[in-house]
C-alpha positions, 0 to 999 in steps of 0.5 A, spaced: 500 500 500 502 506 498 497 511 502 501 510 509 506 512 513 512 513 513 510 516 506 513 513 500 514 517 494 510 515 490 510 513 482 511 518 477 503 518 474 500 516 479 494 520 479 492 518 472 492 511 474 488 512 480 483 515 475 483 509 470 482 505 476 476 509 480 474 512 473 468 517 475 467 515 482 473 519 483 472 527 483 479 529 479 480 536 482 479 533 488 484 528 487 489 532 486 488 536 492 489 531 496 496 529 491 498 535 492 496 536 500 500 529 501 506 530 497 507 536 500 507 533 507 515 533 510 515 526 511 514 524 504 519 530 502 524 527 506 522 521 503 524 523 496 531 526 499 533 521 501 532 516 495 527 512 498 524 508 492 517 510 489 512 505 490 506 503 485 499 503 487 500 496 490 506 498 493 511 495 488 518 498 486 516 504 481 525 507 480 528 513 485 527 519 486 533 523 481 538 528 483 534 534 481 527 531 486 532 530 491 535 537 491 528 540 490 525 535 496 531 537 501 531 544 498 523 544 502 524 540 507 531 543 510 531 550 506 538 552 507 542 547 510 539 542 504 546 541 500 549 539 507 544 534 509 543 531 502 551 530 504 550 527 509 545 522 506 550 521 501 555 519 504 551 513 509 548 511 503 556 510 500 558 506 506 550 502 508 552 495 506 
């Protein structure tokens, strides 16, 4: 499942697959509020940060977030201090096992 928390960075296009699949028993506009509100969270922009795998509707692998989202991500969620941390997630990510 994707909808839960800790937030996943969800698959790029996710919202036209979740019309395809609701069809007209979900009201688009109000979809992409709650997509917005939801991706705009901290979590989920740390999530992205940190290059957690996207994740389809049924919660499979959907790739990674690139360099330039994880830059605009930490850029939102830590501000100033963004290029800093993004080192410091680079560098556990190079000596995780």
């Amino acid at each position: 499942m994707v909808f839960c928390v800790p937030r996943p960075p969800l698959a790029i296009g996710v919202r036209e697959r979740i019309l395809e699949v609701a069809g007209d028993a979900v009201d688009s506009a109000q979809l992409g509020r709650f997509l917005s509100w939801w991706t705009q969270r901290s979590d989920y922009l740390d999530a992205i940060a940190h290059g957690e795998p996207r994740r389809n509707l049924d919660g499979s692998p959907a790739g990674e977030p690139d360099e330039a989202q994880r830059r605009q991500a930490a850029g939102e969620v830590y501000g100033h201090r963004a290029a800093t941390v993004l080192e410091r997630i680079e560098a556990r990510r190079e000596t995780a096992p």
